[in-house]
C-alpha positions, 0 to 999 in steps of 0.5 A: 933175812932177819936177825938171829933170835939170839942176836935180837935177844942181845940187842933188846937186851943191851939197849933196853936192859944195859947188857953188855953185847960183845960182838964175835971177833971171827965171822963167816959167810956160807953158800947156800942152795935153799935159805934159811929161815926165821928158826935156822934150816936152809940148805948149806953147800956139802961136799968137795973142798967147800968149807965157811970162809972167814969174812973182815967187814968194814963199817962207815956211817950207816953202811957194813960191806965186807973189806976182802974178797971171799975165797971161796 
């Protein structure tokens, strides 16, 4: 899956611009039945108790993998 327009947008911005990009402090993950694509869409999991979860990364070197387990 590719990156957001947005954050493509603030990369560019920040590496050939000098934009500051700031990272969002909180991330989530999300089940899905059908993905996204490109411009959004996708068919996000409803109903029952299923909510987005909050989700701690870790990263070292080249490599970012989640630090806890979804609850989900």
């Amino acid at each position: 899956m590719s990156f957001t327009n947005f954050l493509e947008t603030e990369i560019l911005d920040h590496v050939f611009a000098g934009a500051a990009y700031t990272a969002p402090s909180t991330k989530y993950i999300g089940l899905f039945t059908a993905a996204p694509g490109e411009t959004g869409g996708g068919t996000e999991v409803s109903g029952s108790a299923y909510a987005r979860q909050t989700m701690a990364f870790a990263t070292s070197g080249d490599t970012t993998s989640n630090s806890s387990a979804a609850q989900l």
